[in-house]
C-alpha atoms as one frame of an Amber mdcrd trajectory, in Angstrom:
protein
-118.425 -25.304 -43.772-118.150 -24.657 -40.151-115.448 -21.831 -38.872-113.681
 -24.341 -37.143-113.118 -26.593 -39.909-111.786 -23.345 -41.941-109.281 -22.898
 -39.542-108.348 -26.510 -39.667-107.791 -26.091 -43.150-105.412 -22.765 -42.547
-103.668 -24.976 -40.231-103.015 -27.709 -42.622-101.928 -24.896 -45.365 -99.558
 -23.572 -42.748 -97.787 -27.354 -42.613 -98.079 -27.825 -46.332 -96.191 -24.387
 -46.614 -93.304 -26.075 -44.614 -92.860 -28.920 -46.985 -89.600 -28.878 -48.530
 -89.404 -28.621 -52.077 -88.188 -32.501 -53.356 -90.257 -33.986 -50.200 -93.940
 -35.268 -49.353 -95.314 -35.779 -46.440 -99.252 -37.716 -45.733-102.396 -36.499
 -44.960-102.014 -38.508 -42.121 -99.019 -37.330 -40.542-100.515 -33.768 -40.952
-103.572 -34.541 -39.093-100.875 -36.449 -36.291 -98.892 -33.292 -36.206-102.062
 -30.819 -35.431-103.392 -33.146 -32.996-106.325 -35.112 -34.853-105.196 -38.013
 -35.555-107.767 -39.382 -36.783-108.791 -36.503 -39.549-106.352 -37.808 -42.526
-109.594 -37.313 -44.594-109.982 -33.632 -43.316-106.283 -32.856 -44.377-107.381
 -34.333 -47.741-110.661 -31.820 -48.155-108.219 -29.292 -47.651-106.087 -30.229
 -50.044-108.800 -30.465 -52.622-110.224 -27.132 -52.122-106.222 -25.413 -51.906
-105.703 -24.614 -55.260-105.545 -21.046 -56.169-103.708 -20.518 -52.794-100.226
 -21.146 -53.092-100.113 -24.434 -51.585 -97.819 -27.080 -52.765-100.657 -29.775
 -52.863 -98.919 -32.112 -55.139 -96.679 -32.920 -52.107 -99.134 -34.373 -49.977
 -99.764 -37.959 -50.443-101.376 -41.373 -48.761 -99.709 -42.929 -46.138 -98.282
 -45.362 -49.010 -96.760 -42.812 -51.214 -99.750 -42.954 -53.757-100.872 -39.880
 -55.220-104.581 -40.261 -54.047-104.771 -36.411 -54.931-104.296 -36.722 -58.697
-107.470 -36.297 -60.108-107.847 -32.680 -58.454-104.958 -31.019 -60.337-105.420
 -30.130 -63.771-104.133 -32.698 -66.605-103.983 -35.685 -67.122-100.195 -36.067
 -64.761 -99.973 -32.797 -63.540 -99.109 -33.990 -59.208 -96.786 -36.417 -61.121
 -94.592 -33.292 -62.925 -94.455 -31.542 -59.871 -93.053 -33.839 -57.980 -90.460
 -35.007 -60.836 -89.404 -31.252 -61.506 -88.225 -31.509 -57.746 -86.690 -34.565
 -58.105 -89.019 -37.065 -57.009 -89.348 -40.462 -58.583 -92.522 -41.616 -59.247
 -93.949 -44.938 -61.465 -97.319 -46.133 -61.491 -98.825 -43.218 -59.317 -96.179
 -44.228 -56.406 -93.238 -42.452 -55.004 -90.586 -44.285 -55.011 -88.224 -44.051
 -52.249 -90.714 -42.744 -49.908 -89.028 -43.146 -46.657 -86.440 -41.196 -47.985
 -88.451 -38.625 -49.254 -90.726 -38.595 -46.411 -91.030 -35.075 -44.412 -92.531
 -35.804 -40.744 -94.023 -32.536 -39.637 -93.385 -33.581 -35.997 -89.546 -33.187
 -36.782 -89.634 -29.367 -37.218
């Protein structure tokens, strides 16, 4: 990867790391926040390769409140237990409540 998509990815780890616990935020409203709109995707490569670095992945979602990111934790539900053990419904791979649960980065 190229050094300035590395430091994209610190910068996304620095937002994740803001996420309070029994929230989720989108890959989308990451990229918004860091000025790149348009690199939801990006903020999603960042979250795959995060594990192993303290990052609180599992509370990162789509725009929808699906957890898109599933398949890169380890299990078979293991985004899904995270997010219950803070208190966050979630049925059929979708938070529910999710504008209440919603952290915008651009509020901080």
């Amino acid at each position: 990867m190229r050094p300035e998509t590395l430091n994209f990815f610190d910068k996304v780890y620095e937002v994740v790391r803001q996420i309070p616990e029994g929230k989720v935020t989108s890959y989308g409203a990451i990229a918004n926040y860091l000025g790149a709109k348009r690199s939801a995707r990006l903020v999603g490569y960042a979250m795959n390769v995060s594990h192993g670095k303290d990052i609180p992945a599992h509370r990162v979602v789509n725009r929808n409140g699906l957890l898109t990111g599933k398949h890169h934790f380890e299990g078979t539900n293991l985004m899904q237990q995270l997010l219950e053990s803070e208190g966050v419904e979630v049925i059929d791979h979708q938070i529910q409540n999710f504008k209440q649960v919603f952290w915008d980065p651009a509020e901080l």
